[in-house]
Backbone bond lengths (Angstrom), bond angles and torsions (degrees), N, CA, C in turn:
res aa  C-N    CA-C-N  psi(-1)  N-CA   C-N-CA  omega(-1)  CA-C   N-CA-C  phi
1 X - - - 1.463 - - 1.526 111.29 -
2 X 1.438 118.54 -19.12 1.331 114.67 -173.29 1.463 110.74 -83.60
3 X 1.475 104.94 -35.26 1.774 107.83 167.61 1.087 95.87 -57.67
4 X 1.098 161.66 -67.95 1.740 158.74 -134.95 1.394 105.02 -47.45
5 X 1.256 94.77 -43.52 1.426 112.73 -177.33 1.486 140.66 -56.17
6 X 1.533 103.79 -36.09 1.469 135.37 173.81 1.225 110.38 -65.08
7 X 1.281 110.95 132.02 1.531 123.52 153.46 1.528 118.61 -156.23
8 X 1.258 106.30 172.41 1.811 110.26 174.36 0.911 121.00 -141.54
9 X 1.479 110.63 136.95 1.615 113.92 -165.13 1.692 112.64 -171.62
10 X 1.307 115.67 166.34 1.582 97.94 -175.39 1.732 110.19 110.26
11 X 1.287 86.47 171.29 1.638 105.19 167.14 1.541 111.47 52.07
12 X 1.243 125.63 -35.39 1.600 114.75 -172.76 1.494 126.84 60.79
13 X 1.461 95.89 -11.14 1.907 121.96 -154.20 1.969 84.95 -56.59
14 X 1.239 164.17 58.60 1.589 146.71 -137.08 1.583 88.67 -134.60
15 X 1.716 119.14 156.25 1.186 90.90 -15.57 1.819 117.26 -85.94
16 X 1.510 117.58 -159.88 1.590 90.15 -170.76 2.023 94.60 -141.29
17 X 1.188 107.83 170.51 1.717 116.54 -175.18 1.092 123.44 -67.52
18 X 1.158 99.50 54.36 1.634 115.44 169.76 1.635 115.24 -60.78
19 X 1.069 124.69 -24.33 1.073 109.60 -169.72 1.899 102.88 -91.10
20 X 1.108 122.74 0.92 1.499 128.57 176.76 1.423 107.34 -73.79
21 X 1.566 97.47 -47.64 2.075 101.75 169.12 1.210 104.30 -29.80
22 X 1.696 104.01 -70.47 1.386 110.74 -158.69 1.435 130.03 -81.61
23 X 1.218 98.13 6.10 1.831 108.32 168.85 1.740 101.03 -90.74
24 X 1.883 109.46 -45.61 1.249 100.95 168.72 1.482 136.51 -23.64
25 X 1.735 89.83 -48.30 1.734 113.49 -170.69 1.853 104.91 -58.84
26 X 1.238 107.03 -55.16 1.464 133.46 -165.78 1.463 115.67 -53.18
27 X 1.850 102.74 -22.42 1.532 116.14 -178.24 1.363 94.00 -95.88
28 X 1.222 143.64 -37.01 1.560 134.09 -173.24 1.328 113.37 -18.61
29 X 1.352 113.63 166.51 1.785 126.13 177.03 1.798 89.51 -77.77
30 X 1.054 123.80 123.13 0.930 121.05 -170.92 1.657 102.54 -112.59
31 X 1.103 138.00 137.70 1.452 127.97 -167.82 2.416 94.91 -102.51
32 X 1.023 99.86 149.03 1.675 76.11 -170.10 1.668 99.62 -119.49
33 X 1.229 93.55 173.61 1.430 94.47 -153.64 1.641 133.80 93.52
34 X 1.209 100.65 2.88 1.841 122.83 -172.42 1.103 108.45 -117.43
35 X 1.348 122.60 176.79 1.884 133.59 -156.60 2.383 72.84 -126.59
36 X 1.453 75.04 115.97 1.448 90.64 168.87 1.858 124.12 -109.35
37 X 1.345 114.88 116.92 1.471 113.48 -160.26 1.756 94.96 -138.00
38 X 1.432 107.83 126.53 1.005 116.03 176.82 1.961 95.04 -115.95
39 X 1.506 90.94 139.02 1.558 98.38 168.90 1.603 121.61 -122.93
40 X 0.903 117.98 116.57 1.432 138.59 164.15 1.461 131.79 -54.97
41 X 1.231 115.91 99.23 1.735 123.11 -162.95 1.689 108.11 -109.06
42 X 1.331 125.48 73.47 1.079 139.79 -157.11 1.415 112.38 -127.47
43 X 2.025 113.72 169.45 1.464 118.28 -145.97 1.662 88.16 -140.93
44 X 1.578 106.17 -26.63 1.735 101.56 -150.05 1.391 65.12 -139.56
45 X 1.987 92.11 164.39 1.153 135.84 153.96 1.426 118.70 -47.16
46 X 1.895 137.05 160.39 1.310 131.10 171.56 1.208 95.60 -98.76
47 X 1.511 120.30 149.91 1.156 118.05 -155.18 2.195 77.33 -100.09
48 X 1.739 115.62 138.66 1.129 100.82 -175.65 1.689 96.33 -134.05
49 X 1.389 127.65 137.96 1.719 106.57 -35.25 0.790 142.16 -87.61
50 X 1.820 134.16 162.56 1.073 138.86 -126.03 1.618 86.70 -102.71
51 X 1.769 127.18 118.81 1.145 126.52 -169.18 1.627 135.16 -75.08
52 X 1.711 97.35 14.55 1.333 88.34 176.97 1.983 111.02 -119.80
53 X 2.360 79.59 -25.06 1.658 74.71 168.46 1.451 117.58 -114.71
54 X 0.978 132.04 15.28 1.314 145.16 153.08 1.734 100.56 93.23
55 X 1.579 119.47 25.52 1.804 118.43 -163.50 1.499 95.12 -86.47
56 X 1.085 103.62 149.87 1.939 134.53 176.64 1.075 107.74 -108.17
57 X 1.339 130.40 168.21 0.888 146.39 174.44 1.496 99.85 -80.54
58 X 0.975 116.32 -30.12 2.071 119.12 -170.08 1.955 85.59 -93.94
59 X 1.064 131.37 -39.77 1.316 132.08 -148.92 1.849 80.63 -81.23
60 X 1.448 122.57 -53.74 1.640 107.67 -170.28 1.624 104.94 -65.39
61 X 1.097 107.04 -33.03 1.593 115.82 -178.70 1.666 116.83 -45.48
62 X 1.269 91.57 -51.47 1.477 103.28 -178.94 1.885 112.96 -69.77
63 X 1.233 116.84 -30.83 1.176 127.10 166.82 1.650 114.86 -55.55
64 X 1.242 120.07 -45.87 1.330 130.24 -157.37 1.290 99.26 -87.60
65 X 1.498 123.94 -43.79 1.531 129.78 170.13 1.156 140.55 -55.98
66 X 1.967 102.38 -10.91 1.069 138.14 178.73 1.859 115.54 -103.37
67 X 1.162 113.29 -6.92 1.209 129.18 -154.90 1.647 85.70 -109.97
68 X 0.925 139.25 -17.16 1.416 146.50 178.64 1.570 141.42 126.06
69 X 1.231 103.70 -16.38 1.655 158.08 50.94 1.561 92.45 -123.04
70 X 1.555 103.26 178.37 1.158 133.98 159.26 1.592 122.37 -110.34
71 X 1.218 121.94 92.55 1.498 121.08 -153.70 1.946 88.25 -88.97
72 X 1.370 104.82 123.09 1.558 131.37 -167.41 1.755 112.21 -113.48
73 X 1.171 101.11 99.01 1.633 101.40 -161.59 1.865 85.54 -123.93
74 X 1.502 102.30 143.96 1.617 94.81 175.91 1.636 113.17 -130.67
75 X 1.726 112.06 141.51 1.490 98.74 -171.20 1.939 94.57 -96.32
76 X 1.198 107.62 145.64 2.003 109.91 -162.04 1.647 76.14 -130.02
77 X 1.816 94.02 113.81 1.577 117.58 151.66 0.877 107.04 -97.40
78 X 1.575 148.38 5.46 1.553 151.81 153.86 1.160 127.99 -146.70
79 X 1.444 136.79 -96.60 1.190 148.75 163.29 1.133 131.42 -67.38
80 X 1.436 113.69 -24.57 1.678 123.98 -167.36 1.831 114.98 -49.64
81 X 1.259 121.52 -30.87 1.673 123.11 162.80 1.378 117.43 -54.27
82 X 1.432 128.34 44.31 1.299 124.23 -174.89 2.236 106.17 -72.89
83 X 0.780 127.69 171.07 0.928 142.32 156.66 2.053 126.27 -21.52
84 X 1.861 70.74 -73.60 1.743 86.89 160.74 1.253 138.97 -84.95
85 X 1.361 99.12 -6.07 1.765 108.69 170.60 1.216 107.61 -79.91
86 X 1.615 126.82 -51.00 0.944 137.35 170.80 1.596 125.57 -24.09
87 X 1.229 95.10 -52.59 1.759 131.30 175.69 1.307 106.19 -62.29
88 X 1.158 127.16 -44.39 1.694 125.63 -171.13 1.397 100.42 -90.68
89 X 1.625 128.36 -30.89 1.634 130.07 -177.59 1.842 95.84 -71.06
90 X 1.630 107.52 -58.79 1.496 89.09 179.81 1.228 141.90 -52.35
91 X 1.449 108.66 -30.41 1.676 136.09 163.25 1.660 108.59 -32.17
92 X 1.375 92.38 -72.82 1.578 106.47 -170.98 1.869 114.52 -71.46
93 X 1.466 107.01 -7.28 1.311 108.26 162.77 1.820 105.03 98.10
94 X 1.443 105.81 0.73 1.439 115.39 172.85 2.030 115.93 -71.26
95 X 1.081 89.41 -153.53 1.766 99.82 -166.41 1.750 93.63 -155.88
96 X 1.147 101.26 160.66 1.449 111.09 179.04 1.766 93.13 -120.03
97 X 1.702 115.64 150.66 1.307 98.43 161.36 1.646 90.25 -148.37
98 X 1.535 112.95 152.07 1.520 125.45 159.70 1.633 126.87 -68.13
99 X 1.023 107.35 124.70 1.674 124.78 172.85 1.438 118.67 -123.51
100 X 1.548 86.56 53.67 2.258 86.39 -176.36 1.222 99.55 -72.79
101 X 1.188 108.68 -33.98 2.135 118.52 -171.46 1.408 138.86 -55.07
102 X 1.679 91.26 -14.80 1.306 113.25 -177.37 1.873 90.87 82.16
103 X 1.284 118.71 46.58 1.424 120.25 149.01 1.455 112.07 -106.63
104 X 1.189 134.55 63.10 1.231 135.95 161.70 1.797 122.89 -60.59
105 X 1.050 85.76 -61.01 1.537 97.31 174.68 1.628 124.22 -58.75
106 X 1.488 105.84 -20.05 1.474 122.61 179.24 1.682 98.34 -92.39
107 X 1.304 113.41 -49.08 1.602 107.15 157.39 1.425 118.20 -21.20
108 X 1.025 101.84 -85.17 1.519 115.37 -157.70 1.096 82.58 -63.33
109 X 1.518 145.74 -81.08 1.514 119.63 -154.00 1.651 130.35 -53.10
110 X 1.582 100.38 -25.93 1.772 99.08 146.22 1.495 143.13 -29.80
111 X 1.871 96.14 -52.51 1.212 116.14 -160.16 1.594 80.35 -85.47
112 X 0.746 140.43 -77.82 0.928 138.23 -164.90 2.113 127.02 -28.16
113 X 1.260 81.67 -59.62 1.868 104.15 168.93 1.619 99.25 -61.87
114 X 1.344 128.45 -39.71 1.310 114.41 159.44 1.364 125.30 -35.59
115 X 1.349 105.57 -69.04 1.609 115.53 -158.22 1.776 95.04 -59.47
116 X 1.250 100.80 -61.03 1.589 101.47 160.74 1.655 140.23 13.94
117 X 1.215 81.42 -76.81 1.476 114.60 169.64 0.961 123.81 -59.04
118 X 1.178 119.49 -52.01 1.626 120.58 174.16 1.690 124.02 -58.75
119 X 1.106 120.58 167.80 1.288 133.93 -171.25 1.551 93.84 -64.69
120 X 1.842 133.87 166.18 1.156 151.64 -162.90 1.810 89.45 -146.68
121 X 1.818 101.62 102.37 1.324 99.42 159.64 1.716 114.11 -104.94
122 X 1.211 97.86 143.84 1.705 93.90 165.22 1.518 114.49 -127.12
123 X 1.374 101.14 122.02 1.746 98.53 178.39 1.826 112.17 -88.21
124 X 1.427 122.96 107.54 1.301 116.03 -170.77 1.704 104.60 -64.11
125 X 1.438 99.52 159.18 1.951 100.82 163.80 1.611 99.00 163.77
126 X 1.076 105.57 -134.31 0.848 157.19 -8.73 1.926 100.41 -47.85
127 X 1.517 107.04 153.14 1.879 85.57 167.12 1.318 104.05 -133.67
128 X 1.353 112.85 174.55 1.899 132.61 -171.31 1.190 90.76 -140.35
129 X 1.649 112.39 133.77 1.172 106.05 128.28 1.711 106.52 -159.29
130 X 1.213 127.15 -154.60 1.429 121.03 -177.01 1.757 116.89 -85.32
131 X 1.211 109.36 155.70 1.136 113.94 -179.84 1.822 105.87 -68.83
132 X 1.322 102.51 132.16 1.783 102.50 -160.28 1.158 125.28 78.97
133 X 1.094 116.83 29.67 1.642 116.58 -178.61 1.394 84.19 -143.94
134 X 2.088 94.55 151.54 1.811 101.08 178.24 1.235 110.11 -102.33
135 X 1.522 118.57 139.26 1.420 125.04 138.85 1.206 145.15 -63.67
136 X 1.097 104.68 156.05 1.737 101.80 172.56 1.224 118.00 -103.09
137 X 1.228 152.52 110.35 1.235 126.32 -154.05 1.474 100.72 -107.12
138 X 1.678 143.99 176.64 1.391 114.21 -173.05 1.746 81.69 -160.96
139 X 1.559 96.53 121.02 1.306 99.45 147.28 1.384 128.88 -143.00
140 X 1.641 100.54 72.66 1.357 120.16 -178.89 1.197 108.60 -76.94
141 X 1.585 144.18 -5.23 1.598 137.73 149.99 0.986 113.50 -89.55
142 X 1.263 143.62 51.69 1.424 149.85 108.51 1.380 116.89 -43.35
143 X 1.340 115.66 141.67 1.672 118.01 162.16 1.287 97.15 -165.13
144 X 1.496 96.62 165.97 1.789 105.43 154.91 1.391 98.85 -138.27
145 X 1.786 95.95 166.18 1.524 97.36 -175.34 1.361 124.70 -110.02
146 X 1.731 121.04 36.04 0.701 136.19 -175.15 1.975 118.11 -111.36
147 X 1.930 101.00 -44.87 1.325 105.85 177.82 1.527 88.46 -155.68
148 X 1.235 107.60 -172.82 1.426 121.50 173.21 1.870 116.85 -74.22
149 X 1.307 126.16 177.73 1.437 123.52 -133.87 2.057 66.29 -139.56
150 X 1.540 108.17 113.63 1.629 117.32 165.09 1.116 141.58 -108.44
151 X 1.630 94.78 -18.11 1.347 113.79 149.34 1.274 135.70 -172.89
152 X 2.094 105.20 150.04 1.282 117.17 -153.05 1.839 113.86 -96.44
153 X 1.396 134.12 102.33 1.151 127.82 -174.44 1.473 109.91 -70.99
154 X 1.680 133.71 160.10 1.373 111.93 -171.57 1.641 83.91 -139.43
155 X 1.215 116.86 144.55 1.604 135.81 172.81 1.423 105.20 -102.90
156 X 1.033 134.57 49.30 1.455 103.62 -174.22 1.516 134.34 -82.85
157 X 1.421 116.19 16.65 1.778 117.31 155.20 1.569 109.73 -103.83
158 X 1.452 120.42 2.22 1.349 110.66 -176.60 1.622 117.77 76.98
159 X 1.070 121.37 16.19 1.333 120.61 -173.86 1.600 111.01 -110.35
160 X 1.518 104.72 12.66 1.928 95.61 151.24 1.395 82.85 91.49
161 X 1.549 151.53 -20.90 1.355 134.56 165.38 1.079 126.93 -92.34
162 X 1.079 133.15 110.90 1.684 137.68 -176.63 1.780 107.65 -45.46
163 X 1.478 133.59 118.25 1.117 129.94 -168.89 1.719 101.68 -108.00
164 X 1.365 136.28 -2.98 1.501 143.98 -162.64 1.385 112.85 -167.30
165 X 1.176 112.71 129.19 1.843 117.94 174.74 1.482 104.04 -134.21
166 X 2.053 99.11 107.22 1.065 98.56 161.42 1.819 132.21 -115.71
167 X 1.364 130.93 178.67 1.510 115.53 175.37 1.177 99.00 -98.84
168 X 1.549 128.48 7.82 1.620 120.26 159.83 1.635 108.86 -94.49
169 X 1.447 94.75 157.35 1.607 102.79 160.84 1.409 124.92 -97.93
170 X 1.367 132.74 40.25 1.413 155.32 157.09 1.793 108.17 -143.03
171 X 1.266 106.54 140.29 1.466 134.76 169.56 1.568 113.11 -159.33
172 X 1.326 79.35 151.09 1.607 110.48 -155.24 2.015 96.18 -100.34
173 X 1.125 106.73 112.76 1.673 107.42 176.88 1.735 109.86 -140.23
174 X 1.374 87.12 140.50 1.440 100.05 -166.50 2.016 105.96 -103.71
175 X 1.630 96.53 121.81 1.848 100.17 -160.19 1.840 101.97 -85.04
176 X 1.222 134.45 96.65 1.241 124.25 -164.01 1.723 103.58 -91.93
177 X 1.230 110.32 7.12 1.295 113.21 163.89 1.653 116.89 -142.52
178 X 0.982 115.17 168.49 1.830 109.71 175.17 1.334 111.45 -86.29
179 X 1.423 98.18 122.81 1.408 119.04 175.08 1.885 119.55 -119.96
180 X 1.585 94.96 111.64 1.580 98.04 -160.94 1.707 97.23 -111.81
181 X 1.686 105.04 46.95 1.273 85.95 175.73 1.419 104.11 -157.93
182 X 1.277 147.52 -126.92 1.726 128.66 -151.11 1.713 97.76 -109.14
183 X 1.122 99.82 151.62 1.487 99.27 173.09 1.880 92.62 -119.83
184 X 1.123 116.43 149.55 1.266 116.36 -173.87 1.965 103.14 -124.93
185 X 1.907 102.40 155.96 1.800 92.12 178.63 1.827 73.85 -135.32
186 X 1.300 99.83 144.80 1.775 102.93 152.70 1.558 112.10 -116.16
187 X 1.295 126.35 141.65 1.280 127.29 177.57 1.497 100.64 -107.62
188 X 1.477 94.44 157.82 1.525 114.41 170.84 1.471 120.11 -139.71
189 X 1.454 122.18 112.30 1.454 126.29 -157.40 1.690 106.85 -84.57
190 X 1.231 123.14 147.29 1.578 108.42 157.89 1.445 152.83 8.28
């Protein structure tokens, strides 16, 4: 009943720093090990880029993907489906949905039952080890609750391209340079 309540509207001020919300979101105490979803309750476009902190749509993207992800879904009572928002929600693996109707509250519980749905990867670690030496990387707490998990994509420089696809949830990769930053897995269920 308290979503019911919400809406956005006003100001005309467009487009406006939307993408500061969502970096806001990205710094939270984040508890780890959890399905992280930030939702976006917006009127206007993000202005890209944003002129005081210089954020992109690829620049928040990369933040959120790093955050464990941050799955970024936005509810648009007007303008908020711009181009580049679009771009940073698909990034992070979110959805955009409309609430001109005064369905806000049905929004968000959409977005929500979305993320839901999907498969739950967890990449264990943190890990160390030497430059030239292999890891194991393990993301045997993954699941979904729909079917079994068939296959595991592997990021291992963090740069948003899948570099290995396996049907296990452990692989073995060898770091021939130092890498002090996210290694990413995407799953895909049945």
């Amino acid at each position: 009943s308290a979503l019911a309540t919400l809406s956005a509207g006003g100001g005309w001020d467009m487009p406006e720093t939307v993408y500061s919300g969502v970096m806001r979101a990205t710094q939270l105490n984040w508890r780890t090990g959890l399905r992280k979803v930030a939702i976006v309750l917006g009127d206007a476009p993000p202005l890209d880029p944003e002129p005081f902190t210089g954020y992109t749509a690829s620049s928040v993207a990369a933040v959120a993907y790093a955050v464990d992800p941050v799955e970024i879904y936005g509810v648009d009572v007007g303008l908020l489906a711009s181009r580049e928002f679009t771009e940073l929600v698909t990034a992070s693996g979110g959805a955009i949905y409309q609430a001109n109707g005064g369905n806000v509250a049905d929004s968000f519980v959409t977005a929500l039952q979305s993320s839901l749905s999907k498969p739950f990867v967890w990449l264990q670690g943190p890990y160390i080890g030497r430059v030239g030496s292999t890891l194991t990387l393990d993301a045997r707490a993954s699941y979904s609750m729909d079917s079994e998990i068939v296959r595991y994509e592997w990021d291992f420089d963090g740069d948003g391209t899948y570099d290995a696809i396996t049907a296990d949830p452990m692989v073995a990769h060898r770091f021939m340079t130092e890498a002090l930053g996210v290694v990413g897995v995407r799953v895909t269920d049945a």
